[in-house]
DRENDO-1510 file (C-alpha; in Angstrom, 1 decimal, always signed):
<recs>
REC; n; res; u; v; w
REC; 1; UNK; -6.8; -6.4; +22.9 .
REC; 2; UNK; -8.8; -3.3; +22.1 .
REC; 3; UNK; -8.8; -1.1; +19.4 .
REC; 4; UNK; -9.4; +2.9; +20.5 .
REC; 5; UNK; -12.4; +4.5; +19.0 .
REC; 6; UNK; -10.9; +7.2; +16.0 .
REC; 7; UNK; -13.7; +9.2; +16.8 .
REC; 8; UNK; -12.9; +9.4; +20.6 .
REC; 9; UNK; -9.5; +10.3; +19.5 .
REC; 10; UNK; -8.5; +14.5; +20.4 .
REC; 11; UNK; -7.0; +16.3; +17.8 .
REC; 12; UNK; -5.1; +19.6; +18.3 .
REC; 13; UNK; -3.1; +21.8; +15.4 .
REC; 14; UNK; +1.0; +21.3; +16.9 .
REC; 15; UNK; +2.2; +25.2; +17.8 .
REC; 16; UNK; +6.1; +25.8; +17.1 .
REC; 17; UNK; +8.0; +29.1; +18.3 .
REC; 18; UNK; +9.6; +31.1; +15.5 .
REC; 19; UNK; +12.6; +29.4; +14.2 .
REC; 20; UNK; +14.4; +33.4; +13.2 .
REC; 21; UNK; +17.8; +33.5; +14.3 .
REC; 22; UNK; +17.1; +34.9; +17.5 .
REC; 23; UNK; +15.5; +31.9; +18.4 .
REC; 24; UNK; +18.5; +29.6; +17.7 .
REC; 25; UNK; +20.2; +31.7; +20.0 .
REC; 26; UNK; +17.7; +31.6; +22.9 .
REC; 27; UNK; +16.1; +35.3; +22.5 .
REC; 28; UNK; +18.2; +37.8; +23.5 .
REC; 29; UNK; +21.4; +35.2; +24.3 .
REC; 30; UNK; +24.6; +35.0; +22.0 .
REC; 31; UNK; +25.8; +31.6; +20.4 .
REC; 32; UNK; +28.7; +30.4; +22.0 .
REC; 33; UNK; +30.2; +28.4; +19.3 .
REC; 34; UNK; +33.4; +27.6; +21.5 .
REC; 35; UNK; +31.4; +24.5; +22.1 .
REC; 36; UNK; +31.6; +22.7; +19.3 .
REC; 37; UNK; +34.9; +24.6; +17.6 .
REC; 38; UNK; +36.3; +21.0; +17.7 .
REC; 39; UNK; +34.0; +18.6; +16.8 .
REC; 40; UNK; +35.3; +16.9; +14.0 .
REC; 41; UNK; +33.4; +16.1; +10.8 .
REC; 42; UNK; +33.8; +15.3; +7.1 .
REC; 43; UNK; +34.8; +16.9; +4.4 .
REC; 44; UNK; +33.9; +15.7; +1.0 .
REC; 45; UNK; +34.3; +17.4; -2.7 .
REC; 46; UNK; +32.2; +15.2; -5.0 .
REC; 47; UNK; +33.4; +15.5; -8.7 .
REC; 48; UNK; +30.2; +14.0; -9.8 .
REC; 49; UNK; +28.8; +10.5; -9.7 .
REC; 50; UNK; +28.4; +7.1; -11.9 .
REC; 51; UNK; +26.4; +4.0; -11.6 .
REC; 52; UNK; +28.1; +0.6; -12.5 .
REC; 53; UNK; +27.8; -3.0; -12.2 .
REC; 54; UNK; +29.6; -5.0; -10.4 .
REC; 55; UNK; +31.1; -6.4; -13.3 .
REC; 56; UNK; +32.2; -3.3; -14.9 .
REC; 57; UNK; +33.7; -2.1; -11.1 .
REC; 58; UNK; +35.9; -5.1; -11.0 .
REC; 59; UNK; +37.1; -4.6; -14.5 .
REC; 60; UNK; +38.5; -0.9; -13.5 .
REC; 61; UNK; +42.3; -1.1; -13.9 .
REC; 62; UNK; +45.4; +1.9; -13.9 .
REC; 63; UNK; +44.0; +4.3; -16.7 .
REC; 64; UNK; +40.3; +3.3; -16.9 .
REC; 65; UNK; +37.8; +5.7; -17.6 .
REC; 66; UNK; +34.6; +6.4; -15.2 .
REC; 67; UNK; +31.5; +8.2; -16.7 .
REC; 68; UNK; +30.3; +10.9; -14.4 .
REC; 69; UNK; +27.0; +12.9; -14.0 .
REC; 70; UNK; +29.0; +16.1; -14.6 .
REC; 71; UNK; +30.4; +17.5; -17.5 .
REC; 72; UNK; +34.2; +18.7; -17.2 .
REC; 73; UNK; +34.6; +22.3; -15.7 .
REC; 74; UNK; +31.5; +21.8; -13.3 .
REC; 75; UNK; +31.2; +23.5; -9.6 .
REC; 76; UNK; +32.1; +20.4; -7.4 .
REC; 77; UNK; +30.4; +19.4; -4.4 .
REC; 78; UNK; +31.4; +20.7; -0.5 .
REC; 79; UNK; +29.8; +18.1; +1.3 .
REC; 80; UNK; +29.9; +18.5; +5.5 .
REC; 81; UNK; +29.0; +14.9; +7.2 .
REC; 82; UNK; +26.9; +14.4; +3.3 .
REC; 83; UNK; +25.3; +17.6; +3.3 .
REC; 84; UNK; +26.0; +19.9; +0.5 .
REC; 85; UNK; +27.1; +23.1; +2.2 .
REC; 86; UNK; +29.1; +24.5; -0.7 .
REC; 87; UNK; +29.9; +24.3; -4.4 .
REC; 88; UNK; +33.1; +25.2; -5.9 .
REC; 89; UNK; +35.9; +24.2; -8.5 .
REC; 90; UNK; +39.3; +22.7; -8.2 .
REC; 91; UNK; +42.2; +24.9; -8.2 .
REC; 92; UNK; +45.9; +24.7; -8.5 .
REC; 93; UNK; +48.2; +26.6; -6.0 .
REC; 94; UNK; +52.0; +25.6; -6.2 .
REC; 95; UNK; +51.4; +22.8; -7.7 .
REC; 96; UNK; +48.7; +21.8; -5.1 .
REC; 97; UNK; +45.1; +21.0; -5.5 .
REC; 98; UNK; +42.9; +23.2; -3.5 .
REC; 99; UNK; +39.2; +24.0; -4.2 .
REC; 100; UNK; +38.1; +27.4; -4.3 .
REC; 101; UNK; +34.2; +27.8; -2.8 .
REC; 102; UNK; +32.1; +29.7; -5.4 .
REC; 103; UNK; +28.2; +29.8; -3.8 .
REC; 104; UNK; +27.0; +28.7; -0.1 .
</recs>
């Protein structure tokens, strides 16, 4: 099996059109977003996070307590499919949880 010659090899800078938004939409062309109106995905608030060992995860029981990278009255998470598309805080309406989005 041959190896190619490196020096042989042609090399060329990669061209990309503008990514603006009037590229995403094809130039002059509106977004039809009808398309994918009901494609499911998942929504996730993340409180904050916490390593453990195993050890310490089996031990959890009613009424443990879990250290968290946050401190108390942090923006939570909005996570799409485990992106972070959001943050925002927890709040009660009628006795409900709801979280109310702060900054996108």
């Amino acid at each position: 099996m041959s190896v190619p010659d490196p020096k042989a090899a042609s090399v060329a800078r990669a061209q990309f059109n503008d990514l603006g938004p009037s590229a995403a939409a094809g130039g002059n062309q509106e977004i039809n977003l009808n398309l994918i109106l009901d494609v499911a995905v998942t929504l996730a608030l993340e409180v904050g996070r916490g390593r453990m060992s195993v050890r310490e995860l089996l031990q959890l029981a009613p009424g443990s307590i879990v250290e968290l990278d946050r401190m108390a009255g942090e923006p939570l998470d909005v996570l799409v499919n485990g992106v972070r598309i959001a943050r925002g805080e927890v709040v009660v309406v009628n006795d409900n949880s709801a979280s109310g989005w702060s900054t996108w």
